[in-house]
C-alpha positions as CSV (number, residue, x, y, z in Angstrom):
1,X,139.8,192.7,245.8
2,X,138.2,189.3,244.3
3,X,137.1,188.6,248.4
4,X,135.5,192.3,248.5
5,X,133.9,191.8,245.3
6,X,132.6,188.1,246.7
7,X,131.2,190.2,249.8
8,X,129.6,192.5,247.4
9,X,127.8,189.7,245.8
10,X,126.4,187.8,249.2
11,X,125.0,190.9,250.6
12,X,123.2,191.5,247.2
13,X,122.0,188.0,247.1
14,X,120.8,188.0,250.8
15,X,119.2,191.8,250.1
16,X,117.4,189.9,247.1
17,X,116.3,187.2,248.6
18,X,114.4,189.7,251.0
19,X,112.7,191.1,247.9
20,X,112.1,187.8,246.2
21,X,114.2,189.5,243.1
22,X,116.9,188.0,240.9
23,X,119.5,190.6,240.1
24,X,123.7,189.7,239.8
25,X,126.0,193.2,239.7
26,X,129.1,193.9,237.4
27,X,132.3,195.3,238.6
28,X,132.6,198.3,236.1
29,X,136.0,199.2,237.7
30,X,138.4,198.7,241.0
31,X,140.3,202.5,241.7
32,X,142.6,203.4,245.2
33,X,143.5,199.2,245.1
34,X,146.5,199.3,247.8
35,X,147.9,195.6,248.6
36,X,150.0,196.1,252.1
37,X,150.7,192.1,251.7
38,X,151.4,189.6,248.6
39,X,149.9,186.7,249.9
40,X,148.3,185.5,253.0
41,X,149.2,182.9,254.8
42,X,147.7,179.0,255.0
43,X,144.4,178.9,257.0
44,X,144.9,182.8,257.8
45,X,140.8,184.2,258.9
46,X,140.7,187.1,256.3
47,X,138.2,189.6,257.5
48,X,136.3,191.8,255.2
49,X,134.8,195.1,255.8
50,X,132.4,196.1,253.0
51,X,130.3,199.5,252.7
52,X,128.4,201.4,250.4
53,X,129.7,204.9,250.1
54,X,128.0,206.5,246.8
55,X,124.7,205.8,244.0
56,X,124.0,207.4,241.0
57,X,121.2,206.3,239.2
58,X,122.4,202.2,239.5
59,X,125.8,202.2,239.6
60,X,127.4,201.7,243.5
61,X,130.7,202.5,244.7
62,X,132.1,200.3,248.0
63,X,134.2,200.8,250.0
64,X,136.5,197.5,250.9
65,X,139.0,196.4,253.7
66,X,140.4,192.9,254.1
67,X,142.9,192.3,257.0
68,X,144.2,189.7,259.0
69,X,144.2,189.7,262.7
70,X,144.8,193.6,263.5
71,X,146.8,194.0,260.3
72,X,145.1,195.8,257.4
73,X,146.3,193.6,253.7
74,X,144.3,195.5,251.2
75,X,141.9,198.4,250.7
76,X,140.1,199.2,247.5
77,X,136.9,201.1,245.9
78,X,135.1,199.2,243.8
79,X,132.2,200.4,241.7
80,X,129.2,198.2,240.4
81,X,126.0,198.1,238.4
82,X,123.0,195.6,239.2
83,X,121.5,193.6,236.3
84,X,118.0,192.3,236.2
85,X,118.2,188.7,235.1
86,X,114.7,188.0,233.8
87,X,114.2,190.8,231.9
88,X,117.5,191.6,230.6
89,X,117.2,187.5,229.4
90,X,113.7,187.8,227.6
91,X,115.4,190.9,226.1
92,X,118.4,188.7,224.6
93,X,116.8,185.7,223.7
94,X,114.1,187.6,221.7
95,X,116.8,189.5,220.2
96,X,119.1,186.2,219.5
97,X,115.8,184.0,218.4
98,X,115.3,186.8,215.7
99,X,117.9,187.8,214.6
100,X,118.5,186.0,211.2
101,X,114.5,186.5,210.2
């Protein structure tokens, strides 16, 4: 799932680079994770097949496929949450600056 996840992240990065907007997601959980395969082999092309299937309110739910050649290795769901960097930041460091006063 850690190639899915990866996925995730790039097409969140190139969607905020569109926007001009700084925002990194969390995994809050992996459900349906099915692992046809153990291990792939040396200099295998792993293909992977992300899309969004469900929002509600921020958190997003993917849908993920990674195969080799015609041959499917792992499926999963995975479901996220976006975090705004800068504000979230201010936020903590005000919090952290003040919090023995």
């Amino acid at each position: 799932f850690e190639y899915m996840a990866q996925s995730i992240a790039a097409l969140n990065g190139i969607a905020n680079r569109e926007k001009n907007s700084s925002q990194v997601g969390f995994i809050l959980s992996v459900t349906n994770f099915t692992a046809e395969e153990n291990v792939f082999l040396a200099k295998s092309v792993v293909r992977i097949w992300i899309k969004q299937i469900a929002q509600m309110d921020k958190a997003i739910t993917f849908e993920g496929k990674a195969s080799v050649g015609d041959k499917l290795f792992a499926t999963a769901t995975i479901n996220t949450m976006p975090w705004t960097i800068r504000k979230k930041w201010e936020e903590y460091k005000w919090k952290t600056e003040n919090a023995f006063l």
